[in-house]
N, CA and C of each residue as an Amber inpcrd file, in Angstrom:
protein
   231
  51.4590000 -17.6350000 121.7450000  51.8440000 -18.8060000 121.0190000
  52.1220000 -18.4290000 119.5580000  51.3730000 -17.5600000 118.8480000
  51.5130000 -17.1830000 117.7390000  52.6020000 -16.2940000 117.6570000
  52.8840000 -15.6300000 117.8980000  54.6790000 -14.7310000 118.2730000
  55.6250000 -16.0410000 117.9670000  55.5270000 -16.7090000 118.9550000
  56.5940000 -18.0200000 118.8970000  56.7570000 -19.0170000 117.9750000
  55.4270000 -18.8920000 117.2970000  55.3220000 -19.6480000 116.0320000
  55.9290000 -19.0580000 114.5080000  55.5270000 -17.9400000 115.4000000
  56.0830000 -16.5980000 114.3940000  57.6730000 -16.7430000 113.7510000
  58.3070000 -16.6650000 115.8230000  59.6470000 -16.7350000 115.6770000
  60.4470000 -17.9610000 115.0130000  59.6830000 -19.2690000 114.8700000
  60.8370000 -19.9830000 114.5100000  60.3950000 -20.3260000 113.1400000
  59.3000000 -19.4480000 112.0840000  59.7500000 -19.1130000 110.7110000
  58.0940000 -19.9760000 111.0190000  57.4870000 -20.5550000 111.6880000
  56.2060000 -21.3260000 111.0600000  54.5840000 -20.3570000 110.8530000
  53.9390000 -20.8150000 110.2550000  52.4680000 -20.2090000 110.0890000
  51.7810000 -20.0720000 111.8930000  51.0540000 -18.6710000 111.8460000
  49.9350000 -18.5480000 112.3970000  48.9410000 -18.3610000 112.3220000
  47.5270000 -19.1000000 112.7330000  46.3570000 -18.5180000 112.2620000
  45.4740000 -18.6470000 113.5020000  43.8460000 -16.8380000 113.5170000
  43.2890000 -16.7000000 114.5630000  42.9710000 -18.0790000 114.6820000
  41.1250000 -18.0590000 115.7220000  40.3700000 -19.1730000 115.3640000
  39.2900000 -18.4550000 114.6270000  39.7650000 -16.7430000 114.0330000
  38.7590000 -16.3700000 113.6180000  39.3620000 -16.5430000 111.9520000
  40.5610000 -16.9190000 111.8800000  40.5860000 -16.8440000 110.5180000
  42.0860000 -16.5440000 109.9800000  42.1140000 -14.9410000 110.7060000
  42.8700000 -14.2560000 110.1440000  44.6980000 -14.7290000 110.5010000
  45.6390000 -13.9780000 109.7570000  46.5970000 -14.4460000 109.9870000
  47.2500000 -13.8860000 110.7080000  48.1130000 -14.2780000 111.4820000
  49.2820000 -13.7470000 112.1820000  50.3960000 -13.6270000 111.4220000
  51.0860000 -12.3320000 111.1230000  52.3870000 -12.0110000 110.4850000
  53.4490000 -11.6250000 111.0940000  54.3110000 -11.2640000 110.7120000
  55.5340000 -10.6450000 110.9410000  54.8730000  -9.2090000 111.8090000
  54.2730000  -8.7460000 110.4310000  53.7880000  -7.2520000 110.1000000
  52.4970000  -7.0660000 111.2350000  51.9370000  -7.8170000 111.3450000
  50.3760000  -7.2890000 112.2210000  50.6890000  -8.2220000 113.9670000
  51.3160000  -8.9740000 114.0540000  51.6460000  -9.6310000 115.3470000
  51.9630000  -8.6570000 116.7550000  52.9740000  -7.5040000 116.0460000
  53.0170000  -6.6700000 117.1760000  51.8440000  -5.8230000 117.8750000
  50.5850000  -5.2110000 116.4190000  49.7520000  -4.9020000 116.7410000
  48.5310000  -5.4770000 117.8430000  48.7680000  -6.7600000 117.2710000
  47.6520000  -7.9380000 117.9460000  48.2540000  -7.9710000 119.3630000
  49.1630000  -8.2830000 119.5050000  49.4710000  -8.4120000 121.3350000
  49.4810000  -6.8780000 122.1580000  49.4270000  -6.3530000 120.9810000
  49.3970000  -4.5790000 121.9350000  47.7910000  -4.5410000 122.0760000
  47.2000000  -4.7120000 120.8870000  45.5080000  -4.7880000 121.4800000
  45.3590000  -5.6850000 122.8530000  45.7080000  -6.9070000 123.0090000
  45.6930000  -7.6810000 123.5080000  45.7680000  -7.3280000 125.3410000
  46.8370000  -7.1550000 124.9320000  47.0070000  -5.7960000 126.4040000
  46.4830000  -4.9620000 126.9220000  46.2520000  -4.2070000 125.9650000
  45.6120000  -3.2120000 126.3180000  43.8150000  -3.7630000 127.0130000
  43.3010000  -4.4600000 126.0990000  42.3580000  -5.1350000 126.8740000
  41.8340000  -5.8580000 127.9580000  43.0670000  -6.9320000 127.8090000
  43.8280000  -6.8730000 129.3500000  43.4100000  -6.2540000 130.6570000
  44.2940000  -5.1640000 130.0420000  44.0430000  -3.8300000 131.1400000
  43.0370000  -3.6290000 131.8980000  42.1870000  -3.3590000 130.7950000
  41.0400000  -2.9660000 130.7970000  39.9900000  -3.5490000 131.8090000
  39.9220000  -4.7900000 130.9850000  39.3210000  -6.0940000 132.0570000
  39.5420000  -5.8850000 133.6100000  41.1060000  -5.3770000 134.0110000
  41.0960000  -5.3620000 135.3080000  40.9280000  -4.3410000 135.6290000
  40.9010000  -3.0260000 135.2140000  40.9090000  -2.1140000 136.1230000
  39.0240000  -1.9060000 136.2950000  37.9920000  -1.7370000 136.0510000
  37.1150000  -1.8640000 136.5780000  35.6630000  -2.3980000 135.9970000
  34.7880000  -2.7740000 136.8060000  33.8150000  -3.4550000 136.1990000
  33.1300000  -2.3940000 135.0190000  33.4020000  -1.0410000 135.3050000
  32.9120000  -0.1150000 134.1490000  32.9480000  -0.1940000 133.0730000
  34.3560000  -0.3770000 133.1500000  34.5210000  -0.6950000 131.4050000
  35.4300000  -2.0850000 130.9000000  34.2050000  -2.9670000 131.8870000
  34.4780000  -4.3470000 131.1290000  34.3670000  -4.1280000 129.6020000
  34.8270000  -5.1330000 128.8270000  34.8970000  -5.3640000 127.5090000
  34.3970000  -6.9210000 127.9490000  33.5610000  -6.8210000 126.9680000
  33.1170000  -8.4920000 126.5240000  34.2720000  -8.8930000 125.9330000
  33.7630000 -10.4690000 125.7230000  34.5430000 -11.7430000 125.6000000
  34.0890000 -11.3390000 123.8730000  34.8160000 -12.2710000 122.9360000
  34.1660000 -12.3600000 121.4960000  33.2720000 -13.2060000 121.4960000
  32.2020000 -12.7880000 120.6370000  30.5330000 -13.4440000 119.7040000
  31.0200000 -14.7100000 119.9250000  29.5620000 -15.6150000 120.3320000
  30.2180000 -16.8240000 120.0690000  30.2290000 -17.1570000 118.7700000
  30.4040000 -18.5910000 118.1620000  30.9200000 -18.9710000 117.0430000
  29.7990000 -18.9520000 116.2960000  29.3720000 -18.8720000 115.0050000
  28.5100000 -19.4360000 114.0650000  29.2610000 -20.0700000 112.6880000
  28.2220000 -20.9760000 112.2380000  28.6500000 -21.8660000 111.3580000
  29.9520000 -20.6380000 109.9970000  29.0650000 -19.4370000 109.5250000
  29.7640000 -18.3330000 108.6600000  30.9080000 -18.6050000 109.5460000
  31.4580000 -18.3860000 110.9770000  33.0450000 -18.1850000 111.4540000
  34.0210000 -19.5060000 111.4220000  32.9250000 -20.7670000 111.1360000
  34.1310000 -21.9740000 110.9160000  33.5820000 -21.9450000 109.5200000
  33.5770000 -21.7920000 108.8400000  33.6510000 -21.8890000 107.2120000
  34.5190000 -20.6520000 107.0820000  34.8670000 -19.1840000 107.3970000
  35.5770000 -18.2350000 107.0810000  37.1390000 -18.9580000 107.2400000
  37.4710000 -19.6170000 108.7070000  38.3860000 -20.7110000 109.4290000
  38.5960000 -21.5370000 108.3510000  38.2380000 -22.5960000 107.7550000
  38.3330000 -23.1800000 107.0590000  38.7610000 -22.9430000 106.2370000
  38.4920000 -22.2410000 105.0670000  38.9520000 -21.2110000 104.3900000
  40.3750000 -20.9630000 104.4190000  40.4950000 -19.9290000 105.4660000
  42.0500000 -19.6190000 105.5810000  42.6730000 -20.6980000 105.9220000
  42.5070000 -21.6610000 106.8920000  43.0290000 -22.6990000 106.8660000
  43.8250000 -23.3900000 105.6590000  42.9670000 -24.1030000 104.8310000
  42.8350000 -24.7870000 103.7260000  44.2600000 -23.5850000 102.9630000
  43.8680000 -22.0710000 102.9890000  44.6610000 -21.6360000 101.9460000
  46.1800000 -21.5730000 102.3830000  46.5680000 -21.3820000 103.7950000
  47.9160000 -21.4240000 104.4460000  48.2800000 -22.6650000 104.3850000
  47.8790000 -23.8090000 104.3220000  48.1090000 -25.1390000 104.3530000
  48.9710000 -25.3320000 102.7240000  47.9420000 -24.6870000 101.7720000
  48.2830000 -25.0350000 100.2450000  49.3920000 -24.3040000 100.1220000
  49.7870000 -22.7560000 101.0120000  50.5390000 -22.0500000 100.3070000
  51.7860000 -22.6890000 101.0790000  52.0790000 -23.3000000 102.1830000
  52.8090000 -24.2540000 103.1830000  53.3930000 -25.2220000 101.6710000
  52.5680000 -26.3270000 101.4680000  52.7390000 -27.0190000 100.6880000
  53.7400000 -26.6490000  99.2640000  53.0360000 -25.5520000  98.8530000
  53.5070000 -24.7750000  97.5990000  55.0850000 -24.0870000  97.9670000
  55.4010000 -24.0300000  99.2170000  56.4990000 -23.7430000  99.4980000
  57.9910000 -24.8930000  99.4830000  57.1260000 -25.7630000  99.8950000
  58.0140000 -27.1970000 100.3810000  58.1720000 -27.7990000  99.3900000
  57.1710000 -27.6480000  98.6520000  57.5430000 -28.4080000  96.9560000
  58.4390000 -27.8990000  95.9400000
């Protein structure tokens, strides 16, 4: 979804925070994959799911939120 959001010029952001760019998007779906992978080929080398949430990861969220929103704004104005 973030690729596609990518593509038609709008903001992306994780739910951990961080942003989705131009520049780091290709990286993120190649991890993505690759993990993927991983997951299926055997119970050995499952990879966990991510930490669940704590209050520090929706205030970090927030955060970036709040600042892509202003710099959104700061654009349109």
């Amino acid at each position: 979804m973030a690729a596609m959001a990518l593509g038609k010029g709008a903001y992306a952001i994780h739910q951990s925070g961080k942003w989705y760019t131009d520049e780091n998007i290709d990286q993120m779906l190649m991890e993505r994959h690759i993990n993927k992978k991983a997951r299926r080929s055997s119970s050995k080398n499952h990879i966990k799911g991510p930490k669940k949430r704590t209050g520090e990861d929706d205030e970090h969220f927030a955060q970036a939120f709040e600042k892509m929103v202003r710099m959104a704004q700061k654009e349109e104005g």
